[in-house]
C-alpha positions in Angstrom: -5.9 -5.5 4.5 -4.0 -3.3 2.1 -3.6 -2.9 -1.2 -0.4 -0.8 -2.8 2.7 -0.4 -5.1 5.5 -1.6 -3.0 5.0 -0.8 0.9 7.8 0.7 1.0 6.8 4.0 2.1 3.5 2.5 3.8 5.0 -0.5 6.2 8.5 -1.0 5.3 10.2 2.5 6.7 9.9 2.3 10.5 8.5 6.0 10.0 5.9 4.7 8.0 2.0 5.1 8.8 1.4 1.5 9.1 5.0 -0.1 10.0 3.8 -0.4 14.0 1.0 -1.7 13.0 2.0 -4.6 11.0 4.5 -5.4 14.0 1.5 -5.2 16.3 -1.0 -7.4 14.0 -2.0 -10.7 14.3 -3.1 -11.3 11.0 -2.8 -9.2 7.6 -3.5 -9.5 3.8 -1.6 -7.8 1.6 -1.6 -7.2 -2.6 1.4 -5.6 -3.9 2.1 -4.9 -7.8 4.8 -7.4 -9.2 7.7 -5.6 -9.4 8.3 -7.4 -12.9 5.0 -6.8 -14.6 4.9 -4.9 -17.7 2.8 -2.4 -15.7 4.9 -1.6 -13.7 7.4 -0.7 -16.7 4.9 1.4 -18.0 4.3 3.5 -14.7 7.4 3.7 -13.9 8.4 5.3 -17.6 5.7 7.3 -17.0 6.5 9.0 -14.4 10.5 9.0 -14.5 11.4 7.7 -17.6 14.1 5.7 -16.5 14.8 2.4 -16.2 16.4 3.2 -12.5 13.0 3.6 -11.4 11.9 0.0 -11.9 14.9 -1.4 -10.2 13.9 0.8 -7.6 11.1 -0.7 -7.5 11.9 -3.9 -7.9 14.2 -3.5 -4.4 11.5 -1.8 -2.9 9.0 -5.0 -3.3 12.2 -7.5 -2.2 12.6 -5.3 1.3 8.8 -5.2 1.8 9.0 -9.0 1.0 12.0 -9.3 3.5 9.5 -7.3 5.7 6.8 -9.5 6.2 8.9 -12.4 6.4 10.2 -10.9 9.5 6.9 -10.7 10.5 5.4 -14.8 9.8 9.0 -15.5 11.4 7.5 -14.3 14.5 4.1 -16.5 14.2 1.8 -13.7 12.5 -0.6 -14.6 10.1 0.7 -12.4 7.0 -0.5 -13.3 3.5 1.2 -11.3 0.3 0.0 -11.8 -3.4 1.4 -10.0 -5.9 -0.5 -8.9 -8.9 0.1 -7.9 -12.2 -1.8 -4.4 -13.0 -0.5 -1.0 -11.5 -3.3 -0.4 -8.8 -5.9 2.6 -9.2 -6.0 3.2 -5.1 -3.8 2.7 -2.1 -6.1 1.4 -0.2 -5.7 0.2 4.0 -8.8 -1.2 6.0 -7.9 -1.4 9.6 -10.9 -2.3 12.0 -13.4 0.2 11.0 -11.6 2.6 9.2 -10.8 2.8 4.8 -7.9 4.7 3.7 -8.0 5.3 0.2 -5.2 7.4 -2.1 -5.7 7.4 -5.5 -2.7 6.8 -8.0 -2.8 9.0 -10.6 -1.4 7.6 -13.9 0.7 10.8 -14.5 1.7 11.9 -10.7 3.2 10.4 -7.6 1.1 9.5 -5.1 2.3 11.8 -2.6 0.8 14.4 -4.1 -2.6 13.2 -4.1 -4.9 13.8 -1.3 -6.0 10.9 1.3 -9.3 10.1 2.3 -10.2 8.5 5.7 -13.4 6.9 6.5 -14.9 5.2 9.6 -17.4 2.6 9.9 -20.2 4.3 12.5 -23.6 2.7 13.8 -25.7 5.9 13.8 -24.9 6.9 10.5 -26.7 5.5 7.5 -24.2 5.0 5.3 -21.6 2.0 5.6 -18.4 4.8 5.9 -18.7 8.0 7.7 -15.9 10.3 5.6 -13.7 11.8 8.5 -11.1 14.0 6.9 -9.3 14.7 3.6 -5.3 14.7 4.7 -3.8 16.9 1.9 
């Protein structure tokens, strides 16, 4: 399951973290942001100011689209939804791991740290964090 902006970055760029795994899946949910919201106007003025950036975008969301049509093409179960509000976390669960990245309203995401956590039986929490990726 995964919740982000576009994918683009995340599953659509063969040297992305999760590309492999999407082609490797058998089933996967998926929220994106509507390329066409008035969010994601607003973000994307906020942090270019131009209106390049939401076209960007906006071909960003069709190739990750294109993507995971590629994908149900092959029989995978993929589900995509997209929503209308910027999202406050990029957020992947695969098996027992959470990897969260928060979007800050004012700075792109790759400068914000990640955070990796694992589901464990000894521990007494439900996630065990494992690192910080700067």
């Amino acid at each position: 399951m995964m919740i982000g902006s576009t994918g683009s970055k995340t599953f659509v760029d063969p040297q992305g973290d999760l590309h492999d795994v999407l082609k490797d899946c058998l089933e996967a949910k998926i929220l994106l942001l509507n390329p066409h919201s008035g969010e994601a106007r607003m973000r994307a003025a906020t942090l270019h100011g131009s209106r390049a950036m939401i076209a960007d975008w906006r071909e960003q969301a069709q190739s990750a689209v294109e993507f995971l049509k590629s994908l149900k093409a092959t029989q995978k179960n993929i589900k995509l939804k997209l929503y209308p509000d910027y999202p406050h976390v990029n957020l992947v669960i695969l098996g027992d791991h959470i990897w969260v990245q928060h979007y800050h309203a004012t700075q792109d995401i790759k400068t914000m740290p990640e955070y990796v956590f694992r589901h464990t039986q000894q521990d007494h929490g439900l996630y065990h964090c494992l690192t910080s990726i700067s």
